[in-house]
N, C-alpha and C positions, 0 to 999 in steps of 0.2 A: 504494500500500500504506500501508494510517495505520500511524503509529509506532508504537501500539500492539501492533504485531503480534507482536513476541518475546512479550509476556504470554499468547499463546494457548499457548506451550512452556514452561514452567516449565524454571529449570537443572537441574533434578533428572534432566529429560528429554531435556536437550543434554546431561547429563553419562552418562548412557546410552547414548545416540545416541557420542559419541565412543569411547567402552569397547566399542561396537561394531563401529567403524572401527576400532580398535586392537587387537580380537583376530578381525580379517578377516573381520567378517559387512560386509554393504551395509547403507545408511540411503539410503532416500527424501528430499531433503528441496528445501524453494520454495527459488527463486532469480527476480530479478525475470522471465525470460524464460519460462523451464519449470520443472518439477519436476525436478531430477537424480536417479539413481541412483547414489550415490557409494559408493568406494571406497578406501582407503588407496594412495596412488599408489604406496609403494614395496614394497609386498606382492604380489608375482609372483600367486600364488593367489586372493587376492580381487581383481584384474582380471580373472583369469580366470573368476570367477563372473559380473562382471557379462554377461560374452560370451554364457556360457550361460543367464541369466538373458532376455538382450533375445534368444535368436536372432540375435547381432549376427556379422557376421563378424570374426574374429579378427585381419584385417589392417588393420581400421578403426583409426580414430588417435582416441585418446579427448582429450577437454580437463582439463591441470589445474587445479583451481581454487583461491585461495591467498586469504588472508586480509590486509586490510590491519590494521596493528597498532593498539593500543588508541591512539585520539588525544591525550589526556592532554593535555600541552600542546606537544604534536610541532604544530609550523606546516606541518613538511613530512617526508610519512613517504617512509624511503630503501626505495627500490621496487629499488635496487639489490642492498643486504644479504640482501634478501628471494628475489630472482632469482637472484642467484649460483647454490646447489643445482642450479639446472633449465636453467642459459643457458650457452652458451660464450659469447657477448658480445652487450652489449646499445650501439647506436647513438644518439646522439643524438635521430635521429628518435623510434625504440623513447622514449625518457625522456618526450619530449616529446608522446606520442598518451600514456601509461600518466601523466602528471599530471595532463592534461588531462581524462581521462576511465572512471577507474579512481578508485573500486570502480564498475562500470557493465559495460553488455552492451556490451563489445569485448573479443573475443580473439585474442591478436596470437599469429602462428606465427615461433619462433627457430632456430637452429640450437641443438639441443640439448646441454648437457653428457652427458659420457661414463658418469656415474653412473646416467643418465635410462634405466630399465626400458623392450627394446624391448618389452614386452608393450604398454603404453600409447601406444604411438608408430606402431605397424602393422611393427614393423621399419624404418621410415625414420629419417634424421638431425636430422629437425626436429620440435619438440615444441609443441604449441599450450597457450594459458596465459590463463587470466582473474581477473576476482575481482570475484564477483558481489556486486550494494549492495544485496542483503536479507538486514535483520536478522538474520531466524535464519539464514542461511546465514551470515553474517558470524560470526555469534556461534558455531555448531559450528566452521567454520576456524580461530578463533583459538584454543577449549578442544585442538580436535586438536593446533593447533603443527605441520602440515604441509599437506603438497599434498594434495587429494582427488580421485580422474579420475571424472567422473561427466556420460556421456550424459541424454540425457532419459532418463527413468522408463516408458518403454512399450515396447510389442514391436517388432520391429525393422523399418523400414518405414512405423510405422502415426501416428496421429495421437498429436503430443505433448501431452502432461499439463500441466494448467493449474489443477488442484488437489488436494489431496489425493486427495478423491475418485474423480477418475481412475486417479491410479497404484493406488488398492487397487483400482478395479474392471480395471484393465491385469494385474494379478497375483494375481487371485483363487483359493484354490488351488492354489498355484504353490510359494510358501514363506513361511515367514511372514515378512514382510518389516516392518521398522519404518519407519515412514514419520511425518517432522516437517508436522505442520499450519501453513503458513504463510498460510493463506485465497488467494486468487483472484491468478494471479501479473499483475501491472501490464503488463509491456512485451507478453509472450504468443505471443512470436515467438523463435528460438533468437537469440543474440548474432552478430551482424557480425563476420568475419573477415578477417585482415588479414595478409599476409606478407612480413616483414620479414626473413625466412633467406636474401635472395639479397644482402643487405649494402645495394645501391646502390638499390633502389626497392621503394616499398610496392605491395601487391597487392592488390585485392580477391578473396578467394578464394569468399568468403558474404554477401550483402547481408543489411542487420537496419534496428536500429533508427536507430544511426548511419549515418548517410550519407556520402558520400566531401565534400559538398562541409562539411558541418557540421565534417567534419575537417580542410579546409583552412582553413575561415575561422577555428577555432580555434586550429589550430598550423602553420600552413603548409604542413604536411606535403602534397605531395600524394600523392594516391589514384589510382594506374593500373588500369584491367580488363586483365584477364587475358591477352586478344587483343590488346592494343597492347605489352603487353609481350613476347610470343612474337613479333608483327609484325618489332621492334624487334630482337629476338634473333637471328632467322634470317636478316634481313638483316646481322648480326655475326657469320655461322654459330656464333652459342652458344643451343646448343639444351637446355635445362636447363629439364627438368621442372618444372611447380608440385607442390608436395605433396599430398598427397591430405590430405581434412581431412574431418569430421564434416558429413554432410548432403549431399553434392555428390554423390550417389547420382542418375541419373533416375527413379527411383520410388522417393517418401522419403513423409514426413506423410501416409498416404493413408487415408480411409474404405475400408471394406469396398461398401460402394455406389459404383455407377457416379458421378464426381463430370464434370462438362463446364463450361465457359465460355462465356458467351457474347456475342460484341460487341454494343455500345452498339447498344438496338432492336432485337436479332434473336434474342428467346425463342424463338420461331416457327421459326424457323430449327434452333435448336440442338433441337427438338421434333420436327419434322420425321424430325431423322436419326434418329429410335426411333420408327416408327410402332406397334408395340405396341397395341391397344385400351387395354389395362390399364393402359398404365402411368400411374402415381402419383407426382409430380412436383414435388418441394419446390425452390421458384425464388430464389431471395434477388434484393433489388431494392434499391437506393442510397435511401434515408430521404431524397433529397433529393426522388426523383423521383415523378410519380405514376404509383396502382396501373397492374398490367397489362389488368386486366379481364379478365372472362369469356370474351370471345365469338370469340377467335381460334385459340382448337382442340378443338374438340369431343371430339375422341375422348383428351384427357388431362385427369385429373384434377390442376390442381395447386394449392398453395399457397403465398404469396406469406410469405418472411420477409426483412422490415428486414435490411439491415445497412448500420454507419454510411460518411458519406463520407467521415468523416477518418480520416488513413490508421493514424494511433497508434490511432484509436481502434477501427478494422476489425484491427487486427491483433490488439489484447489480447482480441477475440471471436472472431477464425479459427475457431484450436481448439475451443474452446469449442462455436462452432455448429457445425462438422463433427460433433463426437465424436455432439451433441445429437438432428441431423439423420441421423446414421448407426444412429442406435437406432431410429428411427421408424418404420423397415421402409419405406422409398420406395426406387421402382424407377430414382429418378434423381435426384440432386440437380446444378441448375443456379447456377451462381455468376458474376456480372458481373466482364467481362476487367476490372481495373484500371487506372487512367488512367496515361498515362505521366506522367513524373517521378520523379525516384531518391526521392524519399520511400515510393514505392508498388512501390520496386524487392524490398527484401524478403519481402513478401505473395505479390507475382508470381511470385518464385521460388517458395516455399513451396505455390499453388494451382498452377501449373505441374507439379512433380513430383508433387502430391497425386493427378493428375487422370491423367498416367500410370499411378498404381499402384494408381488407384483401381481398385473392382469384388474380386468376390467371390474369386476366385482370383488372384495373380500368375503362375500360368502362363501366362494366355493372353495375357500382354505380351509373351514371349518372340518371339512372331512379327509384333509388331508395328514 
């Protein structure tokens, strides 16, 4: 995102945007991952808008997102002072991932203080928390002076928003929503989650941009999945739920088009399973590799679109190309599995649920 970007919102229009938040309407606004849908976190009512706004179910845990303070000549901003409101206590660890790596796409899940609205929280005890490093987003947090809970900007389920433009075509008609133009959001994937509410060990709860090993090399911290920590647990018979958190849904990001994956060399394959005459078949292929050529299915029309092999840089176009590819009217869009390595772990999840929930109806998942 070039610096520049706050000068596409004039403060006239962040001081709007907050008078908006402040007397319970939502604002649209970039963040480097997605577009959020924000709301005053401690206004019971306008979280409830955003529920009814996304079709979102109202037991989902929204994210706060908080504003680091103006740097002036602060060497080192107290992320503490700042936390208090929202934390019954924050760990060593917790200090040491939020210096490291705050304002940025990490959001760490607390045990929450007792003040914390369960509207925002699903009714659970833990409250999840970030604070995203685009400008305009930085800049509306700080004029608010508060928390803002703000999902992605689109309907619930469906492919997240990755510019302005999307959230007003995601709620066209709908209500007039104010939405901050931050142009094309950088990272383009939702932020990395992290849970820190069992005290003694970090969780992965959502892969992103951050990776678990980038977070040990940086702060030592390590980073456990989910299943070694329940492994670990039940052999302590202490059986203590992970919290439920934003995204962890199995049909989440998904086109309205049938979306499928296909392993390294095997178009033909994943073509195969929809013999169809008709169908029309937009393929995406790694920029590293060459085309597929013509001559290996006759009976499907497809076209071949790039996408990159780096994994930052596949991820800031995901969205992007689904929302693009989903407008096109194809009877399928095809997308190459992802190479392993936790770099390609958040994409994977992300084209993973997309590809459950993808297709024209979610009913006919139910029996899947």
């Amino acid at each position: 995102m070039s610096s520049d970007s706050t000068s596409l919102q004039s403060s006239a229009v962040i001081n709007e945007a907050v008078q908006t938040l402040r007397d319970g309407g939502l604002v649209a606004f970039p963040t480097e991952t997605v577009y959020g849908l924000g709301a005053d976190a401690k206004n019971p009512e306008a979280i409830k808008q955003i529920f009814t706004a996304k079709g979102r179910p109202s037991n989902h845990p929204l994210i706060v997102h908080l504003a680091a303070p103006d740097k002036f000549d602060q060497t080192h901003i107290d992320w503490v002072a700042l936390l208090a409101p929202w934390v019954r206590d924050l760990s060593d660890e917790a200090i040491k991932l939020i210096n490291s790596f705050w304002p940025g796409p990490l959001t760490l899940v607390f045990k929450k203080d007792k003040s914390v609205l369960n509207e925002l929280t699903g009714g659970q005890d833990t409250v999840a928390i970030r604070a995203p490093s685009h400008p305009i987003a930085q800049e509306l947090l700080r004029k608010f002076k508060g928390g803002v809970v703000a999902p992605s900007a689109n309907r619930f389920g469906k492919v997240s928003p990755t510019s302005a433009a999307d959230v007003r075509n995601e709620f066209e008609g709908m209500f007039d929503l104010m939405v901050l133009d931050g142009g094309d959001c950088e990272v383009g994937i939702e932020s990395t989650i992290i849970d820190l509410s069992s005290g003694d060990k970090a969780v992965l709860l959502r892969p992103g941009a951050i990776t678990p090993s980038e977070i040990f090399a940086k702060t030592g911290v390590k980073v456990y999945q989910p299943g070694e920590v329940k492994a670990n647990e039940a052999a302590n018979e202490v059986t203590a739920d992970l919290p439920r958190v934003s995204g962890s849904l199995k049909a989440h990001y998904a086109p309205t088009t049938p979306l499928r994956l296909y392993a390294p060399g095997r178009v033909l394959d994943a073509l195969s399973e929809f013999p169809d005459i008709k169908s029309r078949v937009a393929v995406a292929v790694w920029d590293s590799e060459s085309s597929l050529s013509e001559d290996g299915h006759p009976s499907a029309h497809f076209e071949e679109v790039e996408v990159p092999s780096d994994s930052s840089a596949f991820a800031s176009l995901l969205y992007r190309s689904l929302r693009d590819l989903d407008q096109q009217g194809w009877d399928l869009i095809l997308f190459p599995e992802p190479p392993s390595g936790e770099e390609w772990d958040g994409v994977r999840d992300r084209l993973q649920r997309a590809c459950f929930g993808s297709g024209p109806s979610s009913s006919s998942h139910d029996s899947n």
